[in-house]
BAROFI-667962 format. One line per field, with one value per residue (C-alpha): residue number from 1; residue in three letters; x, y, z. Coordinates in Angstrom, 3 decimals, always signed. Layout:
! BAROFI-667962
num <- NUM, ...
residuo <- ALA, ...
c1 <- X, ...
c2 <- Y, ...
c3 <- Z, ...
! end
This chain:
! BAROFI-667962
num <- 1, 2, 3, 4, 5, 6, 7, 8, 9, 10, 11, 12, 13, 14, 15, 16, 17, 18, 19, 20, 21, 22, 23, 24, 25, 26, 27, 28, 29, 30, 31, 32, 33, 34, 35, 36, 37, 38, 39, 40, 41, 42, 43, 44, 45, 46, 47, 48, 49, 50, 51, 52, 53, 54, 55, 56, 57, 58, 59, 60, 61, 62, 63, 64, 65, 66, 67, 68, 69, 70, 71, 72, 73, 74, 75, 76, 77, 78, 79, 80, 81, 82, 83, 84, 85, 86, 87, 88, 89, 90, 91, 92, 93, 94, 95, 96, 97, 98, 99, 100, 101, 102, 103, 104, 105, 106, 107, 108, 109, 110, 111, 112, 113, 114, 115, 116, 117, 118, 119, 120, 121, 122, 123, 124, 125, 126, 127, 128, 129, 130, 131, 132, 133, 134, 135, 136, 137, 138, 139, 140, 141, 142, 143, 144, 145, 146, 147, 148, 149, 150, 151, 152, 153, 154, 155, 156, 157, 158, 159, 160, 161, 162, 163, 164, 165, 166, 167, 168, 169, 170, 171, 172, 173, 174, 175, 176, 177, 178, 179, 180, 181, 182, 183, 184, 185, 186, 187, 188, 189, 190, 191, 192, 193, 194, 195, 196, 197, 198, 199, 200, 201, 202, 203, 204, 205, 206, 207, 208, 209, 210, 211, 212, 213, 214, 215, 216, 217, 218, 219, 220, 221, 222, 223, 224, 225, 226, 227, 228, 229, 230, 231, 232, 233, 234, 235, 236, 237, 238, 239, 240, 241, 242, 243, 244, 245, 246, 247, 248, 249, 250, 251, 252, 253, 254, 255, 256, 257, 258, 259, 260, 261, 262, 263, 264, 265, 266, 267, 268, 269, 270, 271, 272, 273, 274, 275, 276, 277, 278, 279, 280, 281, 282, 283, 284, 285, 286, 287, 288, 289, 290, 291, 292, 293, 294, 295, 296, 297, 298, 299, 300, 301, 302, 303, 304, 305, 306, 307, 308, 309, 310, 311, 312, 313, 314, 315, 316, 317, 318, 319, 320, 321, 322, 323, 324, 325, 326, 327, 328, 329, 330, 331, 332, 333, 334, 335, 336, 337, 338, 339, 340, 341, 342, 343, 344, 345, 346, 347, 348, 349, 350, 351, 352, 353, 354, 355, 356, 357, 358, 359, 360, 361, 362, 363, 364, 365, 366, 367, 368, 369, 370, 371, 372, 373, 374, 375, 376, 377, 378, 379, 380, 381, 382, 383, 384, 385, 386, 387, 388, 389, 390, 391, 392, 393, 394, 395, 396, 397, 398, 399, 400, 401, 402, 403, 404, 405, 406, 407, 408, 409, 410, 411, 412, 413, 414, 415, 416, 417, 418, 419, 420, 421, 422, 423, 424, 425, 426, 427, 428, 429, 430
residuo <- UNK, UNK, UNK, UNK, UNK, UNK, UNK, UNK, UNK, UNK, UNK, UNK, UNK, UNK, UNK, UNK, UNK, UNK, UNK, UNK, UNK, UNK, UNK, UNK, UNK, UNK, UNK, UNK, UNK, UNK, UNK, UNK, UNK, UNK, UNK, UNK, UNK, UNK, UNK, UNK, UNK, UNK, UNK, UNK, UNK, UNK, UNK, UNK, UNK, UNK, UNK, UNK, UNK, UNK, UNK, UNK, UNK, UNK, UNK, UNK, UNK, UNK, UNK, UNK, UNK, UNK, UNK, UNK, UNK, UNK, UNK, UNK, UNK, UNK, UNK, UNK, UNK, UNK, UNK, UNK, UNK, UNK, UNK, UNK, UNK, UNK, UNK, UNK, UNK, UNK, UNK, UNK, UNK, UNK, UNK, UNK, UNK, UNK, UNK, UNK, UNK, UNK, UNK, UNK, UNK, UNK, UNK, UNK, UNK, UNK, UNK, UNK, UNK, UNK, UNK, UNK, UNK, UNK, UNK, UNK, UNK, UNK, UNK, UNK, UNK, UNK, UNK, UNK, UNK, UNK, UNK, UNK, UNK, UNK, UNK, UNK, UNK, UNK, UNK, UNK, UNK, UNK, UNK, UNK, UNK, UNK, UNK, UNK, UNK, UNK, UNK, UNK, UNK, UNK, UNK, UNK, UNK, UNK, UNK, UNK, UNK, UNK, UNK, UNK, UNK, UNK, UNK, UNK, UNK, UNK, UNK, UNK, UNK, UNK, UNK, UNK, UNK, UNK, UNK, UNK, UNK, UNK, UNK, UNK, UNK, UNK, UNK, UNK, UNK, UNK, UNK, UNK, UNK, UNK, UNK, UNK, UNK, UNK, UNK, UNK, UNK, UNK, UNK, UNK, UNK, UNK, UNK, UNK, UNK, UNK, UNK, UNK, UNK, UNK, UNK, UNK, UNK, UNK, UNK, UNK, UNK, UNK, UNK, UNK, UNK, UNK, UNK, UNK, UNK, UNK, UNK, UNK, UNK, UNK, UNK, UNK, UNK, UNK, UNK, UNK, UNK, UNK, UNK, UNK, UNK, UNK, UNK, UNK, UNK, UNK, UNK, UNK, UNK, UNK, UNK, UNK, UNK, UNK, UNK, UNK, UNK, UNK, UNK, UNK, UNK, UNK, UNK, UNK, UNK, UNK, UNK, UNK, UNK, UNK, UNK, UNK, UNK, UNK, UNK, UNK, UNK, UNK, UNK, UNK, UNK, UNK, UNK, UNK, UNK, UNK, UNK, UNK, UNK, UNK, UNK, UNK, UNK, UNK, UNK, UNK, UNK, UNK, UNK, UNK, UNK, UNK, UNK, UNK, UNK, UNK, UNK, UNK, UNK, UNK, UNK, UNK, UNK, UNK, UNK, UNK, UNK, UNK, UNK, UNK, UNK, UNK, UNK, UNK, UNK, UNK, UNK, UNK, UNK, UNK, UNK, UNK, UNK, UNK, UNK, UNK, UNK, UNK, UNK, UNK, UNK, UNK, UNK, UNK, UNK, UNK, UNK, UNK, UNK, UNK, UNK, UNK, UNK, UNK, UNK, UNK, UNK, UNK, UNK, UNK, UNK, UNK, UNK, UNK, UNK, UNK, UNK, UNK, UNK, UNK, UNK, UNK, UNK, UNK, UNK, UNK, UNK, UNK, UNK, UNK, UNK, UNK, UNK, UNK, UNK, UNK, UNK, UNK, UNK, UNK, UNK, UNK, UNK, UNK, UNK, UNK, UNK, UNK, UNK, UNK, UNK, UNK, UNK, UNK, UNK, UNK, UNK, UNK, UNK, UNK, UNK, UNK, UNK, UNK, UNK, UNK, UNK, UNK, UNK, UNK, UNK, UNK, UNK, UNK, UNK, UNK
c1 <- +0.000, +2.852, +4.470, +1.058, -1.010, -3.740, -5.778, -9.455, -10.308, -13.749, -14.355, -15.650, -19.538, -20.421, -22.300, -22.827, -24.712, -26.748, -28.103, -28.233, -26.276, -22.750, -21.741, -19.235, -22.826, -24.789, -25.315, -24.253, -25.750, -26.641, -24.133, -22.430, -19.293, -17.188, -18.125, -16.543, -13.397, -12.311, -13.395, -10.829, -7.842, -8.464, -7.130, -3.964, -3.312, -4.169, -3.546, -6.665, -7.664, -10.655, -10.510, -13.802, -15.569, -18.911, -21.270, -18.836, -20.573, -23.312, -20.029, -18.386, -21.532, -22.707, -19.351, -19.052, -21.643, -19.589, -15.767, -14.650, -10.748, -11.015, -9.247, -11.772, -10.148, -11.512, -9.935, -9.225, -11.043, -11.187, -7.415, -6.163, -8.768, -7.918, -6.711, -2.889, -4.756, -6.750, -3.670, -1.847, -1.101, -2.105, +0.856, +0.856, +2.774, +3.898, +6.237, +4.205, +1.792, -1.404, -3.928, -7.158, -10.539, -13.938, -15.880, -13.916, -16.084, -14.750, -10.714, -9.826, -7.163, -6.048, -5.560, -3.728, -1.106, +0.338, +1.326, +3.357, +5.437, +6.790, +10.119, +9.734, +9.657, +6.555, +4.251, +0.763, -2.321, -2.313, -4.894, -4.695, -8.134, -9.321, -11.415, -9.426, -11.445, -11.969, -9.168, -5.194, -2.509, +0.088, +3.709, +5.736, +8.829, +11.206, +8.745, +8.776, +6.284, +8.356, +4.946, +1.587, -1.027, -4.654, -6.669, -8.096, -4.353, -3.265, -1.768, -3.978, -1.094, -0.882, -4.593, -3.770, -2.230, -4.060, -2.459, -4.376, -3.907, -6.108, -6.133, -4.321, -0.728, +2.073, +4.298, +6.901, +5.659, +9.166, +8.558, +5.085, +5.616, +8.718, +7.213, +3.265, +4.505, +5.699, +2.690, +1.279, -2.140, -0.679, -2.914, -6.165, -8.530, -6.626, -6.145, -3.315, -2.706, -1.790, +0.092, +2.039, +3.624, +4.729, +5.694, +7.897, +10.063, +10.197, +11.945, +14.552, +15.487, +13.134, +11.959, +8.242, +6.816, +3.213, +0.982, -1.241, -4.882, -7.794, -10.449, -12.792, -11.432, -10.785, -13.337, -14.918, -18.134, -19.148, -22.527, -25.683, -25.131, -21.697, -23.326, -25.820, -22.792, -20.766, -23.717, -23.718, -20.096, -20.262, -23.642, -21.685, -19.055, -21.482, -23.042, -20.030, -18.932, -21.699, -22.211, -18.490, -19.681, -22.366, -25.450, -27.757, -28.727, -31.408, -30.965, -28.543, -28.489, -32.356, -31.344, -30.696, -28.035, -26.731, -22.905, -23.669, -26.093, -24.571, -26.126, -24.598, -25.802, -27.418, -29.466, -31.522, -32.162, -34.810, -35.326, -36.363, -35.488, -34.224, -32.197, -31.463, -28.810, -28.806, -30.425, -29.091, -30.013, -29.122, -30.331, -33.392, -35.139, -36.043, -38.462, -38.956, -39.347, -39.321, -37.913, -36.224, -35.356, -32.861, -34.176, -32.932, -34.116, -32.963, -34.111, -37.086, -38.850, -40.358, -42.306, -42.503, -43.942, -43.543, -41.789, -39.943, -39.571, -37.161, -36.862, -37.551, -36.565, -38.095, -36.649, -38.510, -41.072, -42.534, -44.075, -45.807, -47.123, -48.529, -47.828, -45.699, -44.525, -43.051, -40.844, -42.298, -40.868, -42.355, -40.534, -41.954, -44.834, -47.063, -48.470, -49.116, -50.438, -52.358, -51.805, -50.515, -48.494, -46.602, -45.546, -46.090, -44.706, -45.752, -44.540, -44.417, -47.029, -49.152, -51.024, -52.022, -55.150, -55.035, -56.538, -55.420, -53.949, -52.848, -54.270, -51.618, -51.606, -54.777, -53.536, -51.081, -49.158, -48.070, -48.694, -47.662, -49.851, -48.313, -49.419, -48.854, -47.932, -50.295, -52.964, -54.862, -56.178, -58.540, -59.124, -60.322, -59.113, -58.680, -56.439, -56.150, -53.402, -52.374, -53.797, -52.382, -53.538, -52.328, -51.356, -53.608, -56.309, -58.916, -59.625, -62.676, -62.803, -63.678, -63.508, -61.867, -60.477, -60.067, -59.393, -57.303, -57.633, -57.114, -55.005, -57.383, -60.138, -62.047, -62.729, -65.651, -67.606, -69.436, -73.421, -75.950, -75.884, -79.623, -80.922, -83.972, -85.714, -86.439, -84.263, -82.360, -85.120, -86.857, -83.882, -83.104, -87.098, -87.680
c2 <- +0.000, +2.388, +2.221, +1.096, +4.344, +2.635, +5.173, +4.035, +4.364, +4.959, +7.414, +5.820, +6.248, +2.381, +2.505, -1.193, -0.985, +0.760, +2.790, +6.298, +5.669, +5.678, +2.216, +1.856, +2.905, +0.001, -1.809, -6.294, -7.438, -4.251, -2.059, +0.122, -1.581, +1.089, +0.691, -2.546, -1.685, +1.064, -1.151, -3.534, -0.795, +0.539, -2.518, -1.750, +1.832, +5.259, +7.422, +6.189, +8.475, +7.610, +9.362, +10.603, +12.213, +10.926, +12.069, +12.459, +14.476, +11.771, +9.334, +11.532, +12.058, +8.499, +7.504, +9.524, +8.316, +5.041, +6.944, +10.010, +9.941, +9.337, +12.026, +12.445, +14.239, +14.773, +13.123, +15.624, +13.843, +16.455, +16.366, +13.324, +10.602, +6.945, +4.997, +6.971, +10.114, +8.791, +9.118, +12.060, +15.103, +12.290, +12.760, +9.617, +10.074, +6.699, +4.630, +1.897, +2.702, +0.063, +1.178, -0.697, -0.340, +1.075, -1.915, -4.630, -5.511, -8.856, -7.861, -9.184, -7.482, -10.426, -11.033, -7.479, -8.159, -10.543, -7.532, -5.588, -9.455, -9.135, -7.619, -5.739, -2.142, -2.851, -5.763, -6.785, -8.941, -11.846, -13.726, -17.409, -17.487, -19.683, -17.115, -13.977, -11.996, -8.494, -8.127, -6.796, -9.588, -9.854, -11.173, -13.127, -14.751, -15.560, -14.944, -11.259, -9.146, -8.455, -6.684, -5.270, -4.754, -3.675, -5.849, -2.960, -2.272, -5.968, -8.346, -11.519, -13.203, -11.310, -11.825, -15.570, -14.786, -16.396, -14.500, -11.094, -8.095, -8.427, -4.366, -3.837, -2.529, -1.771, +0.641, +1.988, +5.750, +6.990, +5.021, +6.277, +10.258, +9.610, +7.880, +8.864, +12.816, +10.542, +8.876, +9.484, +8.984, +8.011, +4.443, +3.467, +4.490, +8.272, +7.925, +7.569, +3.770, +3.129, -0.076, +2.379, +3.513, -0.348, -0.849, +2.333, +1.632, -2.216, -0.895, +1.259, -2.293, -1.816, -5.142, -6.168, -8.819, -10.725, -12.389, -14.510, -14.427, -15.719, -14.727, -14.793, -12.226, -9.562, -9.844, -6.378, -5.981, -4.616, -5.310, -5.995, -9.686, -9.219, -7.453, -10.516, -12.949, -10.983, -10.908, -14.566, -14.809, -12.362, -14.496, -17.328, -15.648, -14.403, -17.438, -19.629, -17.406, -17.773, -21.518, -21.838, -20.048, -22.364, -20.751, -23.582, -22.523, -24.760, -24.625, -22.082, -21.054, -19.715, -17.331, -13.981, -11.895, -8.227, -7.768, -6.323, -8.546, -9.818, -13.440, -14.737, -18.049, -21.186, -19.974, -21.166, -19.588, -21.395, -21.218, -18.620, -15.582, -12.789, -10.517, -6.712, -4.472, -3.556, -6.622, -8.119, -11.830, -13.994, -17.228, -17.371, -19.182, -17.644, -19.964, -20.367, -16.641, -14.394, -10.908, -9.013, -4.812, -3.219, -4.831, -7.039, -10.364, -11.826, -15.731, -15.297, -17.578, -15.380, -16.432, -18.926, -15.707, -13.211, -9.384, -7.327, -4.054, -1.583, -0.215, -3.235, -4.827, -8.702, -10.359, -13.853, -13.556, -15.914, -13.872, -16.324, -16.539, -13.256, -11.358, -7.854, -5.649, -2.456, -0.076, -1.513, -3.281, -6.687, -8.475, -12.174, -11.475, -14.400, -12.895, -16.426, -14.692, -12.193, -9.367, -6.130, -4.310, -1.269, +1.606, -0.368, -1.450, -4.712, -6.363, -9.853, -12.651, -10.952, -12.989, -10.839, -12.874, -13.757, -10.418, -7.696, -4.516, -1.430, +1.360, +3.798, +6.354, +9.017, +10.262, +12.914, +11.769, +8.253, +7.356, +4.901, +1.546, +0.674, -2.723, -4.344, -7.601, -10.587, -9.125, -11.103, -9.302, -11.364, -12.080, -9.347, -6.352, -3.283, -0.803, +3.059, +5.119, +6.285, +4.597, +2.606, -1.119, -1.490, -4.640, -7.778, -6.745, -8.709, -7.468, -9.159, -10.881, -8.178, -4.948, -1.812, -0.445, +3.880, +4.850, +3.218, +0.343, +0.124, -2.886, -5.956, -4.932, -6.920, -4.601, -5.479, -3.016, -4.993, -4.984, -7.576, -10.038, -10.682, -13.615, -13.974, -17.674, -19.060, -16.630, -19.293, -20.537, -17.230, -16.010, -18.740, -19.619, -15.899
c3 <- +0.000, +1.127, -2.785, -5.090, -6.419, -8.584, -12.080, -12.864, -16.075, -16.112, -19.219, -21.707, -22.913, -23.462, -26.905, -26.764, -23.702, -25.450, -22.832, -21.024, -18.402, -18.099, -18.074, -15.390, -13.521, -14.143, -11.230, -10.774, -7.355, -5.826, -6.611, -9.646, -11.535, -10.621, -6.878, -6.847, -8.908, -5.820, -3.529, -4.251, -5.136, -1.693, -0.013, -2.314, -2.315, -0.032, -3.387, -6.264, -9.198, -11.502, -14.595, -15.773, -19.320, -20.194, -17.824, -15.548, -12.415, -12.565, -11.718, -9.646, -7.319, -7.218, -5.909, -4.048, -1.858, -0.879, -0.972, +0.065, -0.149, -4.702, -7.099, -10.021, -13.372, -16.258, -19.484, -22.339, -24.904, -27.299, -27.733, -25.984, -27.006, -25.777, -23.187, -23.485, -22.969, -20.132, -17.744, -19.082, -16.486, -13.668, -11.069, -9.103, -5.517, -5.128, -6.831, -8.733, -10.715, -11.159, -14.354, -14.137, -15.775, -14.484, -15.961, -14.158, -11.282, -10.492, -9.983, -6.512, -4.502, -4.352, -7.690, -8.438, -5.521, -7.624, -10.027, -7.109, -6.592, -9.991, -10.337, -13.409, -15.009, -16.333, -15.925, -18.119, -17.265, -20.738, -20.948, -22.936, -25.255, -27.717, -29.038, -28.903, -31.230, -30.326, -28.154, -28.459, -28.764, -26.990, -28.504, -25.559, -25.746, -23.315, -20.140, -21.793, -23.857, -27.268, -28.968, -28.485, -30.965, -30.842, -32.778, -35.589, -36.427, -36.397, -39.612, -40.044, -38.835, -35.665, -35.726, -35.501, -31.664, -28.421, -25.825, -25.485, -23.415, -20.125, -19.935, -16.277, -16.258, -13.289, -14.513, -12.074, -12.018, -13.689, -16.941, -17.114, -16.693, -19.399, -22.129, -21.620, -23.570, -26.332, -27.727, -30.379, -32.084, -35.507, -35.695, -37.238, -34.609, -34.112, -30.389, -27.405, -26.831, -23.050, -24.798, -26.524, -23.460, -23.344, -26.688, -26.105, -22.941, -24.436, -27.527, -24.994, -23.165, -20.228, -18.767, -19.617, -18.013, -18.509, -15.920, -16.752, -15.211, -14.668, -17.342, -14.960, -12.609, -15.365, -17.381, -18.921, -19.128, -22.825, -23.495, -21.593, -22.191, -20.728, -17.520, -17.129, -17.276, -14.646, -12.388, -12.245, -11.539, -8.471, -7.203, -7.363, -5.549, -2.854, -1.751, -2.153, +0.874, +3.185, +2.347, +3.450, +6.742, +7.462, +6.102, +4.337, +1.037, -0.972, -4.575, -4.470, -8.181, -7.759, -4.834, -5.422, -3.024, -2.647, -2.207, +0.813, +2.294, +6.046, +7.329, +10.268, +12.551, +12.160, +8.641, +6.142, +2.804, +0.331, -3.080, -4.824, -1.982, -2.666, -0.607, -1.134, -0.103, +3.594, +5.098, +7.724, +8.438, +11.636, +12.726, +10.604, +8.585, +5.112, +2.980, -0.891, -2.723, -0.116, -0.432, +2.147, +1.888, +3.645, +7.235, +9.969, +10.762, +13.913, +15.482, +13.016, +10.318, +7.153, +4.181, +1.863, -0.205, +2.329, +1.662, +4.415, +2.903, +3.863, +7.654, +9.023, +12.564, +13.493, +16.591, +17.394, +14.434, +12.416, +9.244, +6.935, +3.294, +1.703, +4.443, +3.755, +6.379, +5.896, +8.255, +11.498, +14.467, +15.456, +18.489, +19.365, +16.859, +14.888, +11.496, +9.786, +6.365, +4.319, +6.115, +5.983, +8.712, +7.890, +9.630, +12.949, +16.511, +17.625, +20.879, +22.156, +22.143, +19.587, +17.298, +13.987, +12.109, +8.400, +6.536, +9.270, +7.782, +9.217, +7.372, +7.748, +4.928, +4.616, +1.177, +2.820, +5.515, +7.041, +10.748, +13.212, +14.850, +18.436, +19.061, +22.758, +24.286, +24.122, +22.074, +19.906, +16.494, +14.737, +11.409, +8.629, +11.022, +10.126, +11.928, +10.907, +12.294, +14.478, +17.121, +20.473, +21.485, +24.577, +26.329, +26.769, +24.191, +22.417, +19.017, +17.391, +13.619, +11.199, +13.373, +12.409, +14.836, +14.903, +18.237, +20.815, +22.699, +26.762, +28.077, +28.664, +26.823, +24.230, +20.775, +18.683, +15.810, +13.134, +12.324, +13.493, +10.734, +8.663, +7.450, +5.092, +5.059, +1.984, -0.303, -2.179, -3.846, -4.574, -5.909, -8.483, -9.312, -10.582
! end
């Protein structure tokens, strides 16, 4: 960390996403590609710089809600288009240089010490392909990188190659301030080649040396399709992690998990869940297709078919099927199913009967249900906030209930049923 200062690129527009937003912006399992790319360079280095262009405050400002120790420039793409141009008039202060790419999000820090191990003026991620179509070659021999050529200025022979530039660098910072005012943008696609720079100090006898790499781990992300594929890598990644912690998962392929997601315990995730960012799971059991939003679940059992929505706290809960809470507090609750509880505090021993909803928004403003211990809300209830049940209450099937309730009381509000004799027949004879 004390000699590594790590450049972002993170410029580019992304026409094959073929979308609005900037692409190192679009989001893999919670979170924005970029987001993960810094994420990992801080474990390396104290001194990171993203370079910016396309849209560039909408970058700056979204990372800048994670990070706030990043220096964001802005490329001069007008006159210094390309990848060479990218880190021109960037004045690392360490002594090693490491260049990675904004739409990288499954680099492991891990994976880039390995370049800072190397002694070696320069050293290049090479990745072996079968397929290396659309990609720069590299030319090794010797355990050294004799040439570099981008694939839209390359012979058919060259074309022929396997090995292909992975897109990180190390430079030692020296090399890179020398050689980066020498490029030039003479080349098919008029632009600043950061493999210049390479091709450059190789040609003056400095040392250039490859590592090979895992595919997997620096892949780029070009195209929806691409995003889709990288998604399933860092799921894979995600609940390899817990599983290795303990956490049951049951067909682990159908679950879906946020990066951020924290599950600790004796757990149990069905099927067919789904778990958003900020949720915080321990020693529960979630069943098949549940969803949980930014909300803790603690010695609880939710679902199958159940939804926690954000701002949610449930200690010693069981929520069951179709029922959806929403920014409430239940401790030692029992909401078996269909029902709705939001913007509520229920306490222990509370039984809430199939159909019960708290009516808590009058078309202006939200308000809050307090719910006490060992009250028993019957089926088909409806309760419109704000309004207190105290402790030990009875609340009858099919009452709404729009006042409060005094401890040990029994609440009841429904019409004297009617019954006419003989209607059926009436009815169907006319």
């Amino acid at each position: 960390m004390i000699n590594n200062s790590v450049i972002i690129l993170a410029a580019g527009k992304g026409t094959r996403m073929k979308s609005t937003l900037p692409k190192v912006l679009h989001k893999i399992s919670g979170f924005e590609m970029l987001y993960f790319v810094i994420k990992e360079a801080k474990k390396l280095s104290d001194d990171i710089t993203v370079v910016l262009f396309h849209e560039a405050e909408s970058v700056k400002k979204s990372m800048q809600n994670y990070f706030e120790d990043i220096n964001f420039v802005i490329q001069d793409h007008k006159n210094y288009p390309g990848t060479g141009g990218a880190v021109m008039n960037i004045k690392p202060k360490h002594e090693k240089v490491l260049v990675l790419n904004g739409d990288m999000p499954l680099i492991e820090a891990k994976e880039l010490e390995k370049f800072t191990e190397i002694d070696s003026d320069i050293v290049m991620s090479v990745i072996k392909m079968d397929d290396s179509s659309g990609y720069g070659r590299v030319v090794i021999q010797n355990d050294e990188v004799v040439k570099i050529v981008e694939e839209k200025d390359a012979t058919q022979r060259e074309k022929e190659i396997k090995t292909v530039n992975a897109g990180i660098y190390l430079f030692k910072n020296e090399i890179l301030q020398s050689y980066l005012p020498k490029l030039s943008n003479d080349n098919a696609q008029k632009e600043y080649y950061l493999t210049d720079v390479v091709e450059l100090a190789k040609n003056d006898g400095f040392k250039v040396a490859p590592l090979f790499v895992k595919e997997e781990n620096f892949k780029g992300v070009n195209s929806k399709y691409d995003l889709s594929c990288a998604e399933e890598i860092m799921q894979h990644r995600i609940k390899k992690t817990f599983m290795s912690n303990g956490v049951t998962m049951r067909l682990p392929s159908t679950i879906y998990i946020d990066a951020d997601v924290e599950i600790e315990g004796e757990c149990i995730i069905e099927n067919g869940v789904t778990l958003h960012s900020g949720t915080k799971i321990k020693n529960s059991h979630i069943k098949a297709n549940s969803v949980i939003e930014e909300s803790e679940i603690v010695n609880s059992t939710i679902g199958p078919i159940a939804r926690v929505r954000p701002g949610c706290y449930l200690y010693d809960t069981h929520i069951g099927n179709f029922v959806e809470i929403k920014k409430s507090i239940l401790k030692g609750v029992k909401a078996g199913h269909l029902s709705y509880l939001g913007d509520c505090e229920i306490d222990e021993g509370t039984n809430i009967g199939a159909g019960t909803i708290t009516c808590n928004y009058d078309g202006k403003k939200k308000y809050k249900t307090q719910i006490g211990k060992n009250v028993f809300v019957g089926s088909d209830t409806q309760i419109v906030a704000p309004v207190v049940i105290e402790d030990e209450v009875l609340i009858a099937a099919g009452t709404t209930v729009n006042r409060d309730v005094k401890k040990g009381s029994l609440a009841i509000s429904r019409t004297d049923m009617k019954t006419v004799d003989g209607f059926f027949e009436k009815f169907f004879k006319e």
